[in-house]
C-alpha positions as CSV (number, residue, x, y, z in Angstrom):
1,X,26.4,7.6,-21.7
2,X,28.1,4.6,-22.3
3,X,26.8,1.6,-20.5
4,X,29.0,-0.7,-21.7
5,X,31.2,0.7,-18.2
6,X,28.0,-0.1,-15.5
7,X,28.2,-3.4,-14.4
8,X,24.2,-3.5,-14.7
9,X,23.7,-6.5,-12.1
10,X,25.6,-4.6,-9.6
11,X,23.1,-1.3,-10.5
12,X,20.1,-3.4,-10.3
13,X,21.1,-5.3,-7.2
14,X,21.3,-1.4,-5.3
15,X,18.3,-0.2,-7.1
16,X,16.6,-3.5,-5.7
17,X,17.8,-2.6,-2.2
18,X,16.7,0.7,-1.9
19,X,13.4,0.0,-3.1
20,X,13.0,-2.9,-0.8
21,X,14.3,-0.6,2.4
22,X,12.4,2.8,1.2
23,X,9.1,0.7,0.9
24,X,9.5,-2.0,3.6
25,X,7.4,-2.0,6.3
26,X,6.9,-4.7,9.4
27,X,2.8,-3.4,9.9
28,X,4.0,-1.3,13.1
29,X,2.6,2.2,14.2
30,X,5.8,3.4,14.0
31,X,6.3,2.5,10.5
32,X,3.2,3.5,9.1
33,X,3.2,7.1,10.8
34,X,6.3,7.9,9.3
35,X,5.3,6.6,5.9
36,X,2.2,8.2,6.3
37,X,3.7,11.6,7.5
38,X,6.5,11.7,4.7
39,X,3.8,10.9,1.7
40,X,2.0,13.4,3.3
41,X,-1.5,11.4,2.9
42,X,-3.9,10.2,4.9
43,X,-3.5,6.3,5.7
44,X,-5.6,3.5,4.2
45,X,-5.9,0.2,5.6
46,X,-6.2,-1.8,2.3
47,X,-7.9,-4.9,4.2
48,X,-10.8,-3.1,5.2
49,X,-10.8,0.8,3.1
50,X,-13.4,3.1,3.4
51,X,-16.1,2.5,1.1
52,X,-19.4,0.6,1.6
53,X,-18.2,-2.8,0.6
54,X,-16.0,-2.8,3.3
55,X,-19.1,-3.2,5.9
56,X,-21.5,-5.2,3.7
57,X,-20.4,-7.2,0.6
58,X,-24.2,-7.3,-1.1
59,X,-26.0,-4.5,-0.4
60,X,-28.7,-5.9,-3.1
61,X,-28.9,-8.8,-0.9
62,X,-33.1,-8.9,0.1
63,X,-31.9,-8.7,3.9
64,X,-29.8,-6.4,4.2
65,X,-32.3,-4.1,1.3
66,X,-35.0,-4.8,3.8
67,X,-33.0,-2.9,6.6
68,X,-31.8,-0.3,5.0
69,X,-35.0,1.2,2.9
């Protein structure tokens, strides 16, 4: 392929743009069903995921080991 024929800034300004619209999102249901249902995955809020940090930071802390044992 010759390359030397793609004007490479116009290429990387559409790449850019369909990046930006395929993977932008404004945090509305909407949004995040339809990502959600076209990935075909179950959704993850990254600001509180499930795992056990997500309810308590230090589970060695002496408190919260007293609670739990």
């Amino acid at each position: 392929m010759d390359f030397s024929k793609i004007d490479m800034g116009e290429l990387g300004r559409h790449l850019f743009s369909k990046i930006l619209k395929a993977t932008a999102s404004d945090g509305n249901y909407e949004d995040i069903k339809t990502e959600v249902d076209r990935k075909d995955v179950m959704y993850v809020d990254e600001s509180f995921p499930p795992n056990e940090f997500s309810l308590i930071s230090d589970w060695e802390d002496d408190e919260v080991y007293d609670k739990i044992k």
